[in-house]
SEPATI-648901 format. One record per residue (C-alpha): x, y negated, z. Coordinates in steps of 0.2 Angstrom, whole numbers, plus 5000, padded with zeros to 4 digits. Example, Ala and Ser with C-alpha at 12.3 -4.5 7.8 and 13.67 -1.06 7.14 Angstrom:
2
east, north, up
5062, 5022, 5039
5068, 5005, 5036
END
This chain:
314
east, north, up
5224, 4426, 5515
5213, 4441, 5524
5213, 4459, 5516
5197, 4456, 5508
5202, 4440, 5500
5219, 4449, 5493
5208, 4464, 5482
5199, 4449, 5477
5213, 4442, 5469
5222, 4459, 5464
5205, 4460, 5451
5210, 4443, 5445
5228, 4441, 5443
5230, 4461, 5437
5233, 4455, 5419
5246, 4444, 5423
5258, 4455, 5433
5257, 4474, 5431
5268, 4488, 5435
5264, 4507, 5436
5274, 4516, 5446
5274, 4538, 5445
5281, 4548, 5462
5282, 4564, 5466
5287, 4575, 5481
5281, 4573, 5499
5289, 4575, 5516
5282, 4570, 5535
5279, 4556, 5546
5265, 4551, 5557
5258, 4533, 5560
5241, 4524, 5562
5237, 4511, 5548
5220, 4513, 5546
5220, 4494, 5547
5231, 4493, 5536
5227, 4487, 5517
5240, 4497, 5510
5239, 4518, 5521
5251, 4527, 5526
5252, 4543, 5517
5265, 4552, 5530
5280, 4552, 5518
5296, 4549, 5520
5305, 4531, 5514
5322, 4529, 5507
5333, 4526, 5525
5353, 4525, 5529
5363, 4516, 5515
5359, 4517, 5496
5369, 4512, 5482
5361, 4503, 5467
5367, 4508, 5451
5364, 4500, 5434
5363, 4510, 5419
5360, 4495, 5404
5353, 4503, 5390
5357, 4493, 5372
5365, 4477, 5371
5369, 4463, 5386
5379, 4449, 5388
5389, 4451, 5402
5381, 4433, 5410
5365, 4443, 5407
5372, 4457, 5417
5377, 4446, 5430
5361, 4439, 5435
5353, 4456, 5440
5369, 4461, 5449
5371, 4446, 5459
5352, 4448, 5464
5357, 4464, 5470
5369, 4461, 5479
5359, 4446, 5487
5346, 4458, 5496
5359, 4465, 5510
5363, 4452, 5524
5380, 4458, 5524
5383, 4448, 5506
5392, 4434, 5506
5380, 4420, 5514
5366, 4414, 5504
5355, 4396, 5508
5337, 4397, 5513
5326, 4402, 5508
5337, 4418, 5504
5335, 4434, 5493
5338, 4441, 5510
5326, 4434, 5521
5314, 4441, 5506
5320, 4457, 5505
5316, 4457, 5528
5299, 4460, 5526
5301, 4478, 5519
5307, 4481, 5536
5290, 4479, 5544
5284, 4495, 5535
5299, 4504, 5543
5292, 4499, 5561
5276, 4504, 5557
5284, 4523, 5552
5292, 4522, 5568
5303, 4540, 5568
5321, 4543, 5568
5318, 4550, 5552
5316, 4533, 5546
5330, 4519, 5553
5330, 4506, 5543
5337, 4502, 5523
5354, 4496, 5516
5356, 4493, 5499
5372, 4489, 5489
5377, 4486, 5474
5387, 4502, 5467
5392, 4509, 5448
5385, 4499, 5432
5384, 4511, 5420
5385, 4502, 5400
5375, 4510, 5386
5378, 4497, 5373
5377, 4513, 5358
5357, 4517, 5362
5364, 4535, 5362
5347, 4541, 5364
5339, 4526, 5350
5327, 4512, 5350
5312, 4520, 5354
5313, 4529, 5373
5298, 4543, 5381
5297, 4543, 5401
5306, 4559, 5401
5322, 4549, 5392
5321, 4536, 5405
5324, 4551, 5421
5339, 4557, 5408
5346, 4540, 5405
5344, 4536, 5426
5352, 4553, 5429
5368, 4544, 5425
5369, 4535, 5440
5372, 4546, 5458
5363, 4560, 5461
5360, 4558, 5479
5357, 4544, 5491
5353, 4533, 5477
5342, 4522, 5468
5349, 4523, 5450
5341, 4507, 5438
5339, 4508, 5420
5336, 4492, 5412
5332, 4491, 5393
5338, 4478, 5379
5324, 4467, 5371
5325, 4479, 5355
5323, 4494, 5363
5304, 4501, 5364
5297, 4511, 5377
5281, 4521, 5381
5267, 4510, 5386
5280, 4495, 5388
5268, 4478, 5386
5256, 4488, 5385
5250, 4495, 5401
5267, 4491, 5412
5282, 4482, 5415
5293, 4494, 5422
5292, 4510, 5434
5299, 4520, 5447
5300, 4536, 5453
5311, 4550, 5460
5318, 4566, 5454
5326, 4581, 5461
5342, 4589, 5457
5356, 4601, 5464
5370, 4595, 5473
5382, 4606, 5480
5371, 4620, 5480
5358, 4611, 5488
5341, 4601, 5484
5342, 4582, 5484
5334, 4568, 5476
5336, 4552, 5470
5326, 4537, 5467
5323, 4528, 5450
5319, 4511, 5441
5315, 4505, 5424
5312, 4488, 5419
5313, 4482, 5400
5318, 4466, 5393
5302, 4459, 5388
5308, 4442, 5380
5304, 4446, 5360
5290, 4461, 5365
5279, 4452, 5377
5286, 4436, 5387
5268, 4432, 5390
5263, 4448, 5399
5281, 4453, 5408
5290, 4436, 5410
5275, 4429, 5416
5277, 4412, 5423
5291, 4409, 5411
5278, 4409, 5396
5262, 4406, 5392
5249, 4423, 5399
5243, 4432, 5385
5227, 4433, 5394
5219, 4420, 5408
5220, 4405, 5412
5233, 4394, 5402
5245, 4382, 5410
5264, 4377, 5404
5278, 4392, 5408
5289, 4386, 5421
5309, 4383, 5419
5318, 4401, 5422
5329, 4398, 5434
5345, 4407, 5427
5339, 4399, 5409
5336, 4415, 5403
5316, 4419, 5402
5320, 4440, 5398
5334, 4441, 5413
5324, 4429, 5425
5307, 4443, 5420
5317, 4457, 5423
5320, 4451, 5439
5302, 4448, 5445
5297, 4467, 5438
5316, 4473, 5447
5312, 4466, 5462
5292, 4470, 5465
5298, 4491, 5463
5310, 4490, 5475
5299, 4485, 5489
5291, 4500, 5479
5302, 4511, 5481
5307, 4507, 5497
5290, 4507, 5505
5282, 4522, 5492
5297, 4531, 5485
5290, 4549, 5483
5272, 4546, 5482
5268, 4547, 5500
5271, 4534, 5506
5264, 4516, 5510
5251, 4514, 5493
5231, 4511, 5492
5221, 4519, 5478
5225, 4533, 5470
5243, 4539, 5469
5246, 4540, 5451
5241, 4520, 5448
5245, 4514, 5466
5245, 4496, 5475
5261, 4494, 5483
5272, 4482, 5494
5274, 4471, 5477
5258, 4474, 5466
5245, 4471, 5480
5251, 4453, 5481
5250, 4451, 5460
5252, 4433, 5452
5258, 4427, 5469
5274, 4418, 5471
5273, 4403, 5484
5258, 4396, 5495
5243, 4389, 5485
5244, 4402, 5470
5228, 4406, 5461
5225, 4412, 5444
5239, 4405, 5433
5246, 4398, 5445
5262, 4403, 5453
5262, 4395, 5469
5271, 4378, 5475
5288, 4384, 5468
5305, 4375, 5475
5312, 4365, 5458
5331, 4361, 5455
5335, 4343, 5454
5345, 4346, 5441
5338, 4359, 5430
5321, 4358, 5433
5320, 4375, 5434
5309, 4385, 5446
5312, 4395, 5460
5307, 4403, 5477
5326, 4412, 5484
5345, 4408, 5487
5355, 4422, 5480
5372, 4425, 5480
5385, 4414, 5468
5377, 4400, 5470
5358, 4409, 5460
5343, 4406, 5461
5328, 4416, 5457
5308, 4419, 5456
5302, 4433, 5468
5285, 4440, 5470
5274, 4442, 5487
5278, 4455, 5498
5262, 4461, 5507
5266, 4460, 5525
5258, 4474, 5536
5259, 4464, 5551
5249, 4450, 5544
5240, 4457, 5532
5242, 4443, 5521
5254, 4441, 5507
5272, 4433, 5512
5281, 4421, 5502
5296, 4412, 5508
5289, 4396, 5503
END
């Protein structure tokens, strides 16, 4: 689809998948995208290897836990190999923003799976402020990092199914004496708050057009949710981790890699529709990416800079 029919859609399929993501401090880089849908803003992206660590806040099963980190661990080529279409293959076309930045300042991204940090006591409640989200994904590593928080179904957070699915961000700190900074990610458990608005196609929309929820593909519609928001702010915070990065629009409620492809999950999507997904013989579940351990999962479009359009792997 051309750029014009893409804002088009983002007006019509903003209902159905929203996440706002909040950013703060810039750096340099050069590079024309005046083309582009989605402007370069002259920041820095996350570079080198990262480690991903997972802070669970409240109470998961460790089968629930394993579907999150077995996607994680599906993103780098190095994991053990996965069928295609692959989590992998996915996760390739956040490269194409790094050839656009083309600097030494910005080789390419290796992610992998690090600590996973268990909260299970809700040490800081039920009810969780923005700033409590920064102190809960301060757990995780304080420098080359992008440290995940991922609350439980009971626990309720500021503007969760109201207005967002889950955020990111960065925050500074002191290491050794010197200024560093760290990536964040929240994502809630929406599968008793708002299946319908953050586990979208799993369950009926709240708003839109009305078709039957698709079969989760690890038959579990919260985890399978979580992924979808999990994975659409990491091309996120890949591509726009500080706020100057790759967005259009203005930086505090930014279009992304993820979020300027919503609603979109496979070829011939359209409002309240996902797209043709692959299905499991056996399950009937589903699904758009090989993982790890034999998974499967839902992923959302990725915007592709080189195409303009939005990519799906199927």
């Amino acid at each position: 689809m051309a750029s014009s029919n893409i804002l088009t859609l983002l007006a019509i399929f903003s209902l159905l998948n929203l996440c706002i993501a909040s950013r703060t401090m810039p750096t340099s880089l050069v590079v024309d995208s005046q083309n582009q849908l989605l402007k370069y803003h002259k920041g820095s992206l996350l570079h080198g290897r990262i480690s991903v660590n997972l802070i669970w806040y409240g109470k998961f099963t460790p089968s629930q836990r394993a579907i999150v980190s077995d996607f994680i661990t599906s993103l780098s080529t190095s994991s053990p190999p996965q069928a295609q279409p692959s989590v992998a293959a996915w996760w390739k076309t956040t490269n194409k923003y790094y050839h656009l930045a083309n600097s030494k300042k910005n080789p390419s991204l290796s992610l992998y799976l690090n600590k996973q940090i268990l909260d299970e006591s809700y040490s800081l409640g039920k009810s969780l402020t923005q700033k409590q989200l920064v102190q809960l994904a301060s757990k995780g590593e304080q420098m080359n990092a992008i440290n995940v928080v991922l609350t439980a179904s009971d626990v309720a957070v500021d503007g969760f199914c109201q207005n967002r699915c889950g955020t990111h961000g960065a925050k500074s700190t002191i290491v050794k004496g010197k200024n560093q900074k760290f990536a964040y990610i929240w994502v809630g458990n929406s599968e008793t708050q708002c299946p319908g608005y953050c586990a979208w196609p799993f369950h009926q929309p709240i708003y839109g057009p009305q078709s039957p929820p698709l079969v989760a593909p690890n038959n579990d519609v919260g985890l399978d949710g979580m992924v979808i928001n999990l994975s659409g702010l990491l091309a996120g915070t890949a591509t726009n981790p500080f706020g100057n990065g790759f967005y259009q629009g203005p930086a505090d409620a930014p279009l992304e890699a993820s979020t300027a492809c919503p609603g979109v999950y496979a070829k011939g999507a359209y409002p309240g529709y996902a797209g043709d997904l692959l299905i499991d013989s056996t399950s009937g579940a589903s699904y758009n990416a090989h993982g790890v351990s034999g998974r499967k999962y839902v992923l959302p479009a990725i915007y592709d800079p080189s195409t303009s359009k939005c990519s799906t792997l199927v």
